[in-house]
TIVO-2410 file (N, C-alpha, C; in nm, 3 decimals):
# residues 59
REC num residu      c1      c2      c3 atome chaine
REC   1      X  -1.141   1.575  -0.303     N      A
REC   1      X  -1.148   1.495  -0.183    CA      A
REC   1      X  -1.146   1.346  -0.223     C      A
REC   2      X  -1.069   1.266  -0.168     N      A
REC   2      X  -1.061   1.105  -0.171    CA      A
REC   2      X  -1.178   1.008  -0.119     C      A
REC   3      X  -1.250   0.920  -0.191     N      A
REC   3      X  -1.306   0.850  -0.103    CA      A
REC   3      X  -1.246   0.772   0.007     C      A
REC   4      X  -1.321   0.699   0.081     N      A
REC   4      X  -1.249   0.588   0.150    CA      A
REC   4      X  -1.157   0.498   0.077     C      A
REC   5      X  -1.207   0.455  -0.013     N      A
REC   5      X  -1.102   0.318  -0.088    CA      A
REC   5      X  -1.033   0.419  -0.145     C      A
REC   6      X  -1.022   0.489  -0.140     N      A
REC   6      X  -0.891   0.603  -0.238    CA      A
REC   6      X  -0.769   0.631  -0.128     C      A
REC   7      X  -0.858   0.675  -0.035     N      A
REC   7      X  -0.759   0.700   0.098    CA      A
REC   7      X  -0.682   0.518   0.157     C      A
REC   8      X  -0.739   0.417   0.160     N      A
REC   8      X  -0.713   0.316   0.213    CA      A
REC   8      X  -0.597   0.280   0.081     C      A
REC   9      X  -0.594   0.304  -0.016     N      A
REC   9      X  -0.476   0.229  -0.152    CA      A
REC   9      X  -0.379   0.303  -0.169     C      A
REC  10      X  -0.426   0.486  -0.068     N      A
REC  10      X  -0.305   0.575  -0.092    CA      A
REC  10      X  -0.216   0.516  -0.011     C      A
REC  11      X  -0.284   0.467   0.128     N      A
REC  11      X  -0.179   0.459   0.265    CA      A
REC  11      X  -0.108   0.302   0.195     C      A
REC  12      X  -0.180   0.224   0.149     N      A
REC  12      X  -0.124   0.082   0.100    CA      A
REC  12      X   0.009   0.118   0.068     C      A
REC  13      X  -0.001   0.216  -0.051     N      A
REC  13      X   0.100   0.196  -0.173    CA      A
REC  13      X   0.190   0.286  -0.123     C      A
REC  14      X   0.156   0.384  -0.018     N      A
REC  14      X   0.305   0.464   0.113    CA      A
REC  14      X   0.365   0.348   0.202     C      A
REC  15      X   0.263   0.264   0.252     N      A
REC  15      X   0.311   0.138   0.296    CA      A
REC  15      X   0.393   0.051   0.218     C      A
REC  16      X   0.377  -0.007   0.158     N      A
REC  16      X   0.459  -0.058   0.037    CA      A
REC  16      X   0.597  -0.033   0.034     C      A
REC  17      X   0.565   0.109  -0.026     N      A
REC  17      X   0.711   0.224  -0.075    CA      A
REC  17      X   0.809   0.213   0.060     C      A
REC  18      X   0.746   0.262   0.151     N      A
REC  18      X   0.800   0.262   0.305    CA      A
REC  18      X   0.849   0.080   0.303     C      A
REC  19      X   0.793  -0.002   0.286     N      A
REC  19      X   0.868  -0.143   0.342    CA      A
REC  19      X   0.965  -0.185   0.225     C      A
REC  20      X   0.953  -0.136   0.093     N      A
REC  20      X   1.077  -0.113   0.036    CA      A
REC  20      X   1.233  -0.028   0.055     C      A
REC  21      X   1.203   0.030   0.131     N      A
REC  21      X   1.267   0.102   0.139    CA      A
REC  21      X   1.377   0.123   0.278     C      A
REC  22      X   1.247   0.029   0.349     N      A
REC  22      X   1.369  -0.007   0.502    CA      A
REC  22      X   1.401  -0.130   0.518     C      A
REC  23      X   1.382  -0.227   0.403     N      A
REC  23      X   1.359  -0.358   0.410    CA      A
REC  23      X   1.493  -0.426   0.480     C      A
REC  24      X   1.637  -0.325   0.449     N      A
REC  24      X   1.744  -0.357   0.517    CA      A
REC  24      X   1.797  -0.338   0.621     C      A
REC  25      X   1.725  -0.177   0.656     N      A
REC  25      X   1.730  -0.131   0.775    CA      A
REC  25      X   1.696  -0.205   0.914     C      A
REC  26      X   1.570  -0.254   0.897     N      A
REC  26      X   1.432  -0.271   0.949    CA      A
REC  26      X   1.418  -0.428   0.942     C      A
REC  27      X   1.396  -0.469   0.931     N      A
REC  27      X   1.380  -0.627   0.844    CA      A
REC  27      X   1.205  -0.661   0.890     C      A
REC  28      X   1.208  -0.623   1.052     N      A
REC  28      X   1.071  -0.647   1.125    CA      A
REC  28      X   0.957  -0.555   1.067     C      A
REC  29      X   1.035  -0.419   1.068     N      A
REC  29      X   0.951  -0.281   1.078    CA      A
REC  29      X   0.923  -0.297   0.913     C      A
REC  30      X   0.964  -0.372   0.792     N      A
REC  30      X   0.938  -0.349   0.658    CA      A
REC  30      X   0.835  -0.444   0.671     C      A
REC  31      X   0.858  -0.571   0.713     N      A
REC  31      X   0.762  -0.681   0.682    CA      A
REC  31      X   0.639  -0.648   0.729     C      A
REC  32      X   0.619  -0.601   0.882     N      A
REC  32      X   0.492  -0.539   0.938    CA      A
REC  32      X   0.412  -0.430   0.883     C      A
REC  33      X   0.516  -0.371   0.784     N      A
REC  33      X   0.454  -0.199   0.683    CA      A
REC  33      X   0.412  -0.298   0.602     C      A
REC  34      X   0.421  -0.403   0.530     N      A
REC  34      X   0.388  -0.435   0.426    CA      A
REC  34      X   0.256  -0.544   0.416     C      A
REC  35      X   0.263  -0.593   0.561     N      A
REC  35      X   0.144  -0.671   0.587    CA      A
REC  35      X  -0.007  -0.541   0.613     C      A
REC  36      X   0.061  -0.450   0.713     N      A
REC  36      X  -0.035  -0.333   0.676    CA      A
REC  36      X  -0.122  -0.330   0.508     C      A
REC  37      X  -0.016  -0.274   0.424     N      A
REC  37      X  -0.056  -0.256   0.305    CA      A
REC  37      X  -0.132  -0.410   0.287     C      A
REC  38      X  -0.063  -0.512   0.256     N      A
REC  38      X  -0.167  -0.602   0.219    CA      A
REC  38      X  -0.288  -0.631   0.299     C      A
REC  39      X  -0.315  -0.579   0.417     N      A
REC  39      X  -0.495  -0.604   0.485    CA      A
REC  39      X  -0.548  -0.491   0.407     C      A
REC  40      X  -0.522  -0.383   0.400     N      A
REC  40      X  -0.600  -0.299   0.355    CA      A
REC  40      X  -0.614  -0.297   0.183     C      A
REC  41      X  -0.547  -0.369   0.055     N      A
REC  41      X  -0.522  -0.404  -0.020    CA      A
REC  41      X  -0.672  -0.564  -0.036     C      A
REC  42      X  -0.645  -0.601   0.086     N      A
REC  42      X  -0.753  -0.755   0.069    CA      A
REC  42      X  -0.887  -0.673   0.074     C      A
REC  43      X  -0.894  -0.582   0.182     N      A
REC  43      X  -1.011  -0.577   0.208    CA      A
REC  43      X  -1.108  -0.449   0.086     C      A
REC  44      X  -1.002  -0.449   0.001     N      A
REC  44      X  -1.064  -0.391  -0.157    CA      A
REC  44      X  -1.078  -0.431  -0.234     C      A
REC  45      X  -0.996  -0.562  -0.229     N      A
REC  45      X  -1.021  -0.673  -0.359    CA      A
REC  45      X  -0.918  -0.632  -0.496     C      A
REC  46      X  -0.812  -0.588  -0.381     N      A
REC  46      X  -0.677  -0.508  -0.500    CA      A
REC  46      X  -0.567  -0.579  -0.505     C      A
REC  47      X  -0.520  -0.594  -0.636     N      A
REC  47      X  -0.392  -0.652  -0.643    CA      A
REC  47      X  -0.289  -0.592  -0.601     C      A
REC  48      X  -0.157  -0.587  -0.567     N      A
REC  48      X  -0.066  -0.512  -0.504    CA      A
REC  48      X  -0.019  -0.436  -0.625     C      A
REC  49      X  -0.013  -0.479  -0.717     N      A
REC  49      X  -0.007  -0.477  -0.901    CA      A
REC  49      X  -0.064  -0.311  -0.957     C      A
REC  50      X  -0.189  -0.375  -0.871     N      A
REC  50      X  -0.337  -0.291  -0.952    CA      A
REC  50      X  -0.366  -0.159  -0.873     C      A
REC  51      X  -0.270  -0.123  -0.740     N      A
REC  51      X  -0.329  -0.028  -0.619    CA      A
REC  51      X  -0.288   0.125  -0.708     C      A
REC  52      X  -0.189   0.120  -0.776     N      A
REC  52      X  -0.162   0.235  -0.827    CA      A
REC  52      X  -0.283   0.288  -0.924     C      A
REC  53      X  -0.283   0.205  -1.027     N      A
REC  53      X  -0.413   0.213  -1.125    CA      A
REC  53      X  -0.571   0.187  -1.057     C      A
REC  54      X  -0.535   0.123  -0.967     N      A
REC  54      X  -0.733   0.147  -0.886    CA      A
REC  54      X  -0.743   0.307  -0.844     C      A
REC  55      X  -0.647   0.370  -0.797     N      A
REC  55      X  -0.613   0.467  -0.736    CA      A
REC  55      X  -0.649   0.593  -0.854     C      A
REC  56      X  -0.649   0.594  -0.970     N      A
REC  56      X  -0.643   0.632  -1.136    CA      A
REC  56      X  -0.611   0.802  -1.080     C      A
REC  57      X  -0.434   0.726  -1.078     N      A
REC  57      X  -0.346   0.894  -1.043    CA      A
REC  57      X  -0.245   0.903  -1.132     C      A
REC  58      X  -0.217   1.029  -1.193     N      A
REC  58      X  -0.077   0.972  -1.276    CA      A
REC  58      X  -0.109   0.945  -1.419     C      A
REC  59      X  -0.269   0.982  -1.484     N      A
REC  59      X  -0.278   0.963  -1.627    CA      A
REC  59      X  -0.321   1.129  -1.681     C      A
***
């Protein structure tokens, strides 16, 4: 089971991925996914850098 800050850096870094990914499509709908990710990113004290490795998935 995820804590809260586990669950809040998963949705970041789907956010992220997601505003990469429509950034051409979308131009509005990427920038707004990505401001998502960065409030929830501030309010952990996470680098956009660091969300994967705060997250410690993937070792």
């Amino acid at each position: 089971m995820l804590t809260d800050r586990q669950e809040d850096l998963l949705v970041a870094v789907a956010l992220t991925e997601f505003s990469v990914h429509y950034e051409e499509a979308d131009p509005e709908l990427s920038r707004r996914a990505w401001q998502l990710a960065a409030d929830r990113l501030v309010d952990h004290d996470v680098e956009p850098r660091e969300a994967v490795n705060a997250l410690e998935i993937g070792e």
